[in-house]
N, C-alpha and C positions, 0 to 999 in steps of 0.2 A: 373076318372083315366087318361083317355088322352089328360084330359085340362092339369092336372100337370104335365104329362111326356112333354106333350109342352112345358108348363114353364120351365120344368129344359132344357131342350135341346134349347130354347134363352136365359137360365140365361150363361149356359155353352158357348155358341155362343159369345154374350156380352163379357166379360170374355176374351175369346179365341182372339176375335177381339182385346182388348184392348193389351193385354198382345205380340201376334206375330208381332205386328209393331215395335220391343222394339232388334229382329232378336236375342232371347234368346232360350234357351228351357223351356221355361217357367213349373214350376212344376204344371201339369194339374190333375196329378192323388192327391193333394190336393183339387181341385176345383170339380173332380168326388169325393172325398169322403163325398164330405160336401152337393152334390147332393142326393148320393144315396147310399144305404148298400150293402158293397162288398160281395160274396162269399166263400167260404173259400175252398179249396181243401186240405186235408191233408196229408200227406206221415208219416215217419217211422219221422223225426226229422225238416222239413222243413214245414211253412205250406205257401203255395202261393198263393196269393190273386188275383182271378180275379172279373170280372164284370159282371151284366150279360147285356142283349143287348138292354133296355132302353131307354139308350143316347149313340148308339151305331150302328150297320149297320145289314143289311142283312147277315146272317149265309154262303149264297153265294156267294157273294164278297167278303167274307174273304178267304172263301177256296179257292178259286181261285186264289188271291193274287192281286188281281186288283190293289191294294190300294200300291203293292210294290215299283214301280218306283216314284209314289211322293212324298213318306216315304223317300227313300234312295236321290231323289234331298231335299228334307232338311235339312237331316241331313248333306251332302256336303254340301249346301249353308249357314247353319248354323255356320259349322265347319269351314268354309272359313273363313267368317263374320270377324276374329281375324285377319287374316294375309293382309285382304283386309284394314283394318282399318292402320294396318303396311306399306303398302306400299303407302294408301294414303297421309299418314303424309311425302312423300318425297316432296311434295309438296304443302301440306297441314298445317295450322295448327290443334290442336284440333279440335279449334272450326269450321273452317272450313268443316272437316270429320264428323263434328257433323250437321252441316246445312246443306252441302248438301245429304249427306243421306238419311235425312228427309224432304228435298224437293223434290227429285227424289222417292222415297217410295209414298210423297204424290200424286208428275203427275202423277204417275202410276194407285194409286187408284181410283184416283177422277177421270180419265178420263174411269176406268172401270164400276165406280159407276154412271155416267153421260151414259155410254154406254146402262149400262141396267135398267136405268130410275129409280134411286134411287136419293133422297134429303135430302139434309145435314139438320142437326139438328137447326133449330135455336131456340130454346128457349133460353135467354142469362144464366137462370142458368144450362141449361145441361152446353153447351161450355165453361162455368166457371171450372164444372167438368173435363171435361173430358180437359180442358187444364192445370190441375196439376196433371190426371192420362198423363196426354205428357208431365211434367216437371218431372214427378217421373219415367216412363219409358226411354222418351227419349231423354231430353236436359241434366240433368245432366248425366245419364249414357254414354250417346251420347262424350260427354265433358271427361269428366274422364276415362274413356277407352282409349281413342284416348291418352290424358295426359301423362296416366301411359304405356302405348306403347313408349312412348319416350324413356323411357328408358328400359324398360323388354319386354322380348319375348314376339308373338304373345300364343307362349305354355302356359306360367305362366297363360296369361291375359284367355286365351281358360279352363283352369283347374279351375283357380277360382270362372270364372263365375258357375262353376257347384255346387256352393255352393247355388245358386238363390235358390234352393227347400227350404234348412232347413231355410233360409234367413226368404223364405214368409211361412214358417209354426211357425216358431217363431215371428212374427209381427201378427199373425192369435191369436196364442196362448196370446199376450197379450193384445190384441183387444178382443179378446171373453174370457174373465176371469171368466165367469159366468160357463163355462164348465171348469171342473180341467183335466189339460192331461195326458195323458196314460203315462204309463209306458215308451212304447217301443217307444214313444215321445220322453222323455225326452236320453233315450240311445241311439235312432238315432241322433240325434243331437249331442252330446257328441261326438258320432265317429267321425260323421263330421268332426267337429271340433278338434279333435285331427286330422283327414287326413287334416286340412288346415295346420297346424305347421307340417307335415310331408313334405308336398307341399313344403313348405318355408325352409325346411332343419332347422330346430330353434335352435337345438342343435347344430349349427354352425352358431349360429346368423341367419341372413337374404341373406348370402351370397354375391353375387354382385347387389343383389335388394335393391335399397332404400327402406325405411320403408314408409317413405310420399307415394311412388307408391302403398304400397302394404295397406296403409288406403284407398287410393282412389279410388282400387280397391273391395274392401270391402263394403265403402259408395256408390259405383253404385250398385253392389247387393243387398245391403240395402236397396235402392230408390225402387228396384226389389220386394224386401220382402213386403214392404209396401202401394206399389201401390196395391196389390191383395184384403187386405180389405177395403180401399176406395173404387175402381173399386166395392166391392160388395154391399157395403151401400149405394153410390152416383150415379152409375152407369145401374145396373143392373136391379134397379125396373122399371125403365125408357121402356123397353123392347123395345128397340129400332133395326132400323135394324143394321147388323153385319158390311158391308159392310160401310156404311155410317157412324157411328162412329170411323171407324179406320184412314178412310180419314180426318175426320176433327181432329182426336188427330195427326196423323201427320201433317197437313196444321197449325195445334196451334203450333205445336212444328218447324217445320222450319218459321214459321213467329216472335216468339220468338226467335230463333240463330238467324236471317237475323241480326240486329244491331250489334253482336257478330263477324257477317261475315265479314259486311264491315265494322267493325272499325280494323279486325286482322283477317284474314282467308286466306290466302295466304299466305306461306312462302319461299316460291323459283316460277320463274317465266318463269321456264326452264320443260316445259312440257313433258312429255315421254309420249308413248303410253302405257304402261304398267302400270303404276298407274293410271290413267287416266279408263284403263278398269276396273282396282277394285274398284272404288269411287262407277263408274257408276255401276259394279256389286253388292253391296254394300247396293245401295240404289234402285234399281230396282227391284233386284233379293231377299236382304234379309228384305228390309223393304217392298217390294212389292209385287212382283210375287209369294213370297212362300207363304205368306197368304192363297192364294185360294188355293196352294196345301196342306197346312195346311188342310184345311174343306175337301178338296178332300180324305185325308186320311182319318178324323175322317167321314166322309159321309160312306164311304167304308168299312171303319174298324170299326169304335168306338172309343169312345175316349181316352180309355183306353191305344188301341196301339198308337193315335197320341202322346200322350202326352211320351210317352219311347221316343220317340226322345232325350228328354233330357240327355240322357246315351250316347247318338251317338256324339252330338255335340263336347264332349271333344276330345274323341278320334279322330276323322277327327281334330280338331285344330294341334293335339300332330303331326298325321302324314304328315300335308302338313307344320306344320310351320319348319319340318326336311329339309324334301324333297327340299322346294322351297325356301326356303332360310336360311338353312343350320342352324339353330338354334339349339344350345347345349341343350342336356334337358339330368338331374340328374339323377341316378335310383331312387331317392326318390320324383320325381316328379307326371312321370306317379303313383307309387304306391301310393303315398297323393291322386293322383285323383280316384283310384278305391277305398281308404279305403272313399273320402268323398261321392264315387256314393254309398256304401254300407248303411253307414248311409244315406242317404239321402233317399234310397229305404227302409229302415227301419222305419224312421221315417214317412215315407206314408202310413206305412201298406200296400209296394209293398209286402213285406217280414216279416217273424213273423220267429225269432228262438223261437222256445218254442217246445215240444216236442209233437209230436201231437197222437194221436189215433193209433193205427196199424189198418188197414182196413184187419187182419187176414190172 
């Protein structure tokens, strides 16, 4: 029994590494549910799914809230992530804001991983892997973010991305066809996805959004959806360490932009200090440094709570891409984005409407 709780807790790790260098909220309570059988607690009409403490932390560190302060630098550094990609492009191209990201995410690691005496992977077929789970997380999304920021808010691009859950539970769903899905699969998703045409105002067209922005934004989530079962077929039997696989999926992936860099990565050559802090926050902070406070929470917490990040990250986008640089956002914005966190927490089995037992 505590060989396999080990195993699920580096399958999760693996996983968790691949997926946080990518500076998403990646949908984690997919990856706990496919480890382990949830909980159920149920009220008068609601039933709410926890976890129990498995792949998970100390019952102590949680009460105590140890785990809060690098929970809450996430979900900011996260929720940044959109507006920092905005301000890079002032003198940035794409592709630029996509290379260096990911070469800054990697000196950071690799110099951490070097630090405390970890060694890169070299088998050439892992690094085969694991450099198209870094073309699925994060050259193209890298690229197309940055793109589709050309022209739409850092808010749209922050909301969108919060559709990554049903993204990678629908590429899960059609990778594993062997298992037929639930129900409340198929109606979380569906919400979704009606909150993404809510997002987009539809019944008034696309508004002041190109349509091409708003594919390209979709095909980076996509990329999102789909790296999750590769990463789990290609990835994860390997049992590799956490640390040292994320290093080398970013060093794959800024050595891949580098050609991208210097044939077009520079777009004005009029430096501010201001963008300039966000490239570097960007790619330190969200392809790097949060990593370990990523584990820091789910060490603390469990994974359960690391992985709700993913509800936080919009909302921090919505309010700093106001604040700091004064971007218009619709009433039917933010509400697109809480009806797609709804399905999205539905379609995880965060949430079950069904009507549940009276406990008398």
């Amino acid at each position: 029994m505590a060989s396999r709780q080990s195993d699920a807790k580096a399958d999760v790790k693996i996983v968790l590494s691949c997926a946080r260098s990518c500076d998403i909220g990646f949908p984690f309570s997919v990856i706990n549910s496919l480890l382990r059988k949830p909980t159920i607690f149920t009220s008068q009409r609601i039933c709410l799914l926890t976890y129990d403490s498995e792949v998970g932390a100390p019952a102590a560190a949680k009460s105590n809230n140890q785990w809060l302060p690098a929970y809450l630098a996430l979900g900011f550094v996260w929720g940044c992530s959109f507006i920092f990609i905005k301000l890079g492009l002032e003198f940035l191209t794409p592709f630029g804001v996509a290379f260096v990201r990911c070469a800054l995410g990697a000196a950071t690691l690799l110099s951490i991983a070097k630090w405390r005496g970890y060694s890169m992977p070299k088998d050439p077929m892992i690094r085969f892997h694991l450099w198209v789970v870094a073309v699925l997380l994060n050259v193209i999304p890298g690229i197309f973010y940055a793109w589709a920021e050309t022209v739409v808010t850092s808010v749209l691009a922050g909301i969108i991305n919060a559709v990554t859950p049903l993204m990678t539970l629908l590429a899960i769903m059609v990778v594993n066809r062997v298992e037929k899905p639930k129900a409340y699969q198929i109606i979380g998703l569906l919400i979704g996805f009606l909150g993404v045409l809510t997002v987009l105002g539809a019944w008034n067209g696309l508004g002041d959004n190109p349509l091409w922005a708003i594919v390209v934004l979709m095909s980076a989530v996509t990329c999102y959806g789909i790296s999750f079962p590769y990463t789990q077929r290609f990835v994860m039997p390997h049992k590799l360490n956490s640390e040292s696989i994320v290093s080398m999926q970013l060093l794959l992936a800024a050595i891949t932009l580098l050609p991208f860099f210097l044939f077009n990565g520079i777009s004005e050559y009029e430096f501010n200090l201001g963008p300039i802090l966000a490239v570097v926050a960007l790619g330190v902070f969200g392809s790097g440094i949060a990593y370990l406070w990523n584990f820091k929470v789910m060490e603390l917490a469990g994974s359960a709570i690391a992985s709700s990040v993913t509800y936080l990250t919009p909302v921090v986008a919505i309010i700093v891409g106001i604040i700091f640089l004064g971007e218009k956002v619709t009433w039917y914005e933010p509400v697109g984005g809480l009806i797609v966190l709804f399905g999205a927490a539905l379609a995880q089995g965060r949430i079950q409407l069904r009507k549940g037992k009276s406990d008398g």
